[in-house]
N, C-alpha and C positions, 0 to 999 in steps of 0.2 A: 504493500500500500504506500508505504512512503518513497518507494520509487516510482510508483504511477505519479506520484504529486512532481518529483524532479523531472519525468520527462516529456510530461505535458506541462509542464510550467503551471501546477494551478496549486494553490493554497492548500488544498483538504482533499482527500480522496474518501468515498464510505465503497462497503460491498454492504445488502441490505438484502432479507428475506422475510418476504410478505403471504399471510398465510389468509386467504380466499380476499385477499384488496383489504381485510377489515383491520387486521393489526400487527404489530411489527413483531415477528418471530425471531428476529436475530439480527444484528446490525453492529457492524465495526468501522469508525471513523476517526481517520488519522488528519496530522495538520494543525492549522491555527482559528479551527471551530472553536467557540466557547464552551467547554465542556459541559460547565453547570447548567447551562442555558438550555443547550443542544438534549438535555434527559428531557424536557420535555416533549420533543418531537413525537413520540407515539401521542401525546395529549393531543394537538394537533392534527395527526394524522387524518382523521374524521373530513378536515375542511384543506389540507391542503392539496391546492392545485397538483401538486407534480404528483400527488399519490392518485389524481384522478389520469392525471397524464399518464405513467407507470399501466393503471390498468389498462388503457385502448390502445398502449403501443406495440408495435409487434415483434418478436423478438429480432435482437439486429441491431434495430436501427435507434441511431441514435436524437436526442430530441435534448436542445437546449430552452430558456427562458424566450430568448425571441420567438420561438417555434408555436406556443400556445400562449403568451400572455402578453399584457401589453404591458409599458410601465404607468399609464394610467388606472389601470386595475390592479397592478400592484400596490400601489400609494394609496388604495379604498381595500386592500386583503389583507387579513385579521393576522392570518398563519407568517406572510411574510413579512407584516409589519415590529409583530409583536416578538417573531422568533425568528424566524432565518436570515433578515438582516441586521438585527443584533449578537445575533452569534455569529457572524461573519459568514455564514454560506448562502450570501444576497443572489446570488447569479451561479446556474450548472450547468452540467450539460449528464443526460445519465443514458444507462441502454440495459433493456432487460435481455439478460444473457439465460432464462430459461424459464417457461412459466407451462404450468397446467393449471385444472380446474379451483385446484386446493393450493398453490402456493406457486410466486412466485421470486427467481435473485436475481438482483439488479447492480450495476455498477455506474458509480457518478464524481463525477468531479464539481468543485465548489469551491467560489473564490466571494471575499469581501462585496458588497455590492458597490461600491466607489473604486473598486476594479476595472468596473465593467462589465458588458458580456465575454462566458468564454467564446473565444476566438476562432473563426476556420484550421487555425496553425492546431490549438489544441485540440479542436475535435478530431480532427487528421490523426493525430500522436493517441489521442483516446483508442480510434479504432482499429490504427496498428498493436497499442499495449492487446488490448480483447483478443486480437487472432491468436496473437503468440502467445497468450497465456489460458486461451481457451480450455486444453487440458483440465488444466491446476481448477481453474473457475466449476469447469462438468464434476469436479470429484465431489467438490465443495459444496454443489447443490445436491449431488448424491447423498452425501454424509448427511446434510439437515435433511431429508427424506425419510432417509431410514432411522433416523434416530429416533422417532417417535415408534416405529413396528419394534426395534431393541429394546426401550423402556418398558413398550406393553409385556411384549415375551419375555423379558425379566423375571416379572410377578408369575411365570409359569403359567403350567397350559391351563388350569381350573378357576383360575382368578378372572373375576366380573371385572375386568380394568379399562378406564376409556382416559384420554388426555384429552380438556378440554382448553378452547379458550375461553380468556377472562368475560366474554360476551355470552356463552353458553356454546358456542361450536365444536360438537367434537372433531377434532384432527386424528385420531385413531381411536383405535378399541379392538379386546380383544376375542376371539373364536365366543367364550362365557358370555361376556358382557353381548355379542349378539346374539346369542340366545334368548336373553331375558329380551331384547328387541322383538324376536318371531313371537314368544308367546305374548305379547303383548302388555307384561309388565312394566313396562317404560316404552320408548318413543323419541324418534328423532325427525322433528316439525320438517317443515318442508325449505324451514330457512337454514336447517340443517344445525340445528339447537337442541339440546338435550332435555327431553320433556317426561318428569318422574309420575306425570300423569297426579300428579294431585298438588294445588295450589299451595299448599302451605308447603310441601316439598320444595315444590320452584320457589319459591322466597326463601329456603333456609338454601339450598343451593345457592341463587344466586347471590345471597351475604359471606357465602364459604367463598364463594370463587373471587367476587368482586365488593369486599367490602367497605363501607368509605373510608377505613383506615388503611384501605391499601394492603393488609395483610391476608392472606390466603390460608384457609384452613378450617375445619371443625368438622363434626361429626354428628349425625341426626339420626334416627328411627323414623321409619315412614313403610305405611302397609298398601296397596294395593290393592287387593280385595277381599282378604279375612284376613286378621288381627294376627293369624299361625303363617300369615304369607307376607310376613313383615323383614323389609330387610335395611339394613345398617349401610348408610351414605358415609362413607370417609375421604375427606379431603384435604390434598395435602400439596404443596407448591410444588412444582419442576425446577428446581433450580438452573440456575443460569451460569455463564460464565462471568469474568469478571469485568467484561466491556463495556464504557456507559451506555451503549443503546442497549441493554440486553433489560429492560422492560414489560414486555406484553403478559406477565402475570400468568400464564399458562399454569394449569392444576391438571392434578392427577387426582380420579375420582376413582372408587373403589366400595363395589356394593357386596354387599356380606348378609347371606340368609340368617336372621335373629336367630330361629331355632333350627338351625344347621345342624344333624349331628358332627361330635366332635373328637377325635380318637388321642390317643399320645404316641409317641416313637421312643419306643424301649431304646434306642441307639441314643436319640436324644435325651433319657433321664439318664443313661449310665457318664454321655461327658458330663451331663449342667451339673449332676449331683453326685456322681460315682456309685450311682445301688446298683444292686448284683442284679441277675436274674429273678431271682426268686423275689427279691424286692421289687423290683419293674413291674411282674407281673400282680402282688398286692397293689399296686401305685395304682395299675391300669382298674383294677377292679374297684376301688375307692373314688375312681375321678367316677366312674359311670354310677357310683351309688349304693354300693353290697354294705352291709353294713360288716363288721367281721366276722359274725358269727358265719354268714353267708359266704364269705369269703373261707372259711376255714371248712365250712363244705365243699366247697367246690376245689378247692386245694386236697381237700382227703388230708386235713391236720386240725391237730387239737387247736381248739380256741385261742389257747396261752402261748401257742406258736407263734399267732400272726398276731397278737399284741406282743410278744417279742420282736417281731419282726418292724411292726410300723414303729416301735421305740428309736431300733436304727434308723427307719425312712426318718422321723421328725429333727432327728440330730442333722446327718447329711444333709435334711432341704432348711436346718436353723428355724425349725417350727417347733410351739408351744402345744398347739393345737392339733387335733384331726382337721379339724374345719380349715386352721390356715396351710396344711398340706394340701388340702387340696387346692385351695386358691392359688398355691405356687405351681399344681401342675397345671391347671388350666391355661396358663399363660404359655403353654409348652405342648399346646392344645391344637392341632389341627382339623380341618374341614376332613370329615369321615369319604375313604374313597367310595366313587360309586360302584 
């Protein structure tokens, strides 16, 4: 980037990744932009021209400040007034280097507006850097593509998981979470916005996603259509890297059947807590409920066995209690396979 700026001669170089025209998914801008200033650009995004310019251009071709506006409807526009010519990037010249239905990356040059427009010379020097770096640019759109199918399959193949934006649009989701789609437990509108099909759901959603302190996160109960068909909304932010445009608030939602059954992984209590076998398998019969007398039938041992036994389980999980062993295994608890 900072050699794009030396050898078109322009101030500021950005590369920018726009996800359905509505908000900025990823943006890195070098140069003598205002930084501080410059974090507001997704705020603006909504009303600024070039983002309207951006969507109707075709890939290729390049498109500067003369091309769509005038400088009298600049000196009456909100976007340019209030933010791109006090951050210094008053005049551009950009070009989308690849775009589908759901996203598209673009590349621009940006100089002071008491510069000038950029120049034939530098649009020339633009569209030579683009050919020969063309490559490098296709990985780059690649990478943000698929970075969202890697997060979802993260969470493995049973997980309801969807990435939304901060507006409600999911950008992926996974195999699970379209299921609950077919059968008709939730819904995605036709603006292609996530719809938990009941109103007080969509208000706690959209405070998790987009809340007016800007912080992304929380967690709700919401049932569908019996009280036993109730599932667990969790949301939680996509972090970012560390680049001032990296903005758009993107969440990671994750639905979870309330009364799911729920099993434990004997491999799993032997690292977290070091119980033997014979211990795992009381552990496993305590999370689902036996009391010991039951357990010690079902073992084919005396009663005073398996209160021997859970003695050891409450030292190794540092419990006082039956009750609080089990609350320790539960957290070690996963969704029952089908």
């Amino acid at each position: 980037m900072e050699f794009l700026t030396t050898f078109c001669g322009a101030q500021t170089a950005q590369i920018i990744f726009v996800g359905g025209g509505k908000s900025i998914l990823q943006s890195t801008i070098v140069g003598t932009v205002d930084a501080e200033l410059f974090r507001l650009e997704n705020h603006y995004w909504p009303i600024n021209p070039r983002a309207r310019l951006l969507n109707d251009l075709d890939v290729g071709v390049i498109a500067r400040e003369q091309d769509f506006i005038t400088p009298e409807e600049i000196a009456r526009d909100a976007t340019y007034q209030e933010l791109l010519i006090p951050a210094r990037v008053g005049h551009f010249a950009g070009v989308i280097l690849e775009k589908d239905r759901r996203s598209l990356a673009a590349l621009a040059l940006a100089q002071p507006y008491g510069d000038g427009a950029i120049s034939d010379a530098q649009t020339e020097r633009l569209s030579r850097a683009v050919d020969a770096a063309r490559p490098v640019l296709d990985l780059a759109s690649r990478i943000l593509r698929s970075r969202n199918e890697a997060i979802v399959s993260s969470f493995g193949a049973s997980a309801r998981v969807a990435i939304l934006q901060k507006d409600g649009t999911v950008l992926d989701r996974s195999a699970a979470f379209e299921s609950l789609l077919s059968a008709g437990i939730i819904r995605v509108d036709r603006f292609g916005h996530l719809d938990l099909m009941s109103d007080d759901a969509n208000r706690r959603l959209a405070m998790a996603v987009r809340s007016p302190d800007g912080v992304i996160g929380g967690r709700f109960a919401f049932s569908r259509l019996r009280p036993d068909d109730g599932y667990m909304c969790v949301v939680t932010p996509l972090m970012k890297t560390n680049d001032i445009a990296n903005r758009s608030g993107e969440a990671i939602v994750i639905l979870e059947p309330i009364f799911q059954k729920r099993e434990l992984d004997p491999g799993l209590l032997m690292d977290a807590f070091g119980l033997t076998d014979a211990e795992c398998s009381i552990a496993e019969r305590l999370f689902i409920g036996d009391t010991l007398k039951e357990i010690a039938a079902f073992r084919n041992v005396a009663p005073s066995t398996v209160k021997t036994m859970l003695k050891s389980i409450m030292l190794k999980t540092e419990s006082r209690r039956q009750a609080e062993v089990v609350t320790k295994l539960s957290r070690l608890a996963f969704p029952a396979r089908p």
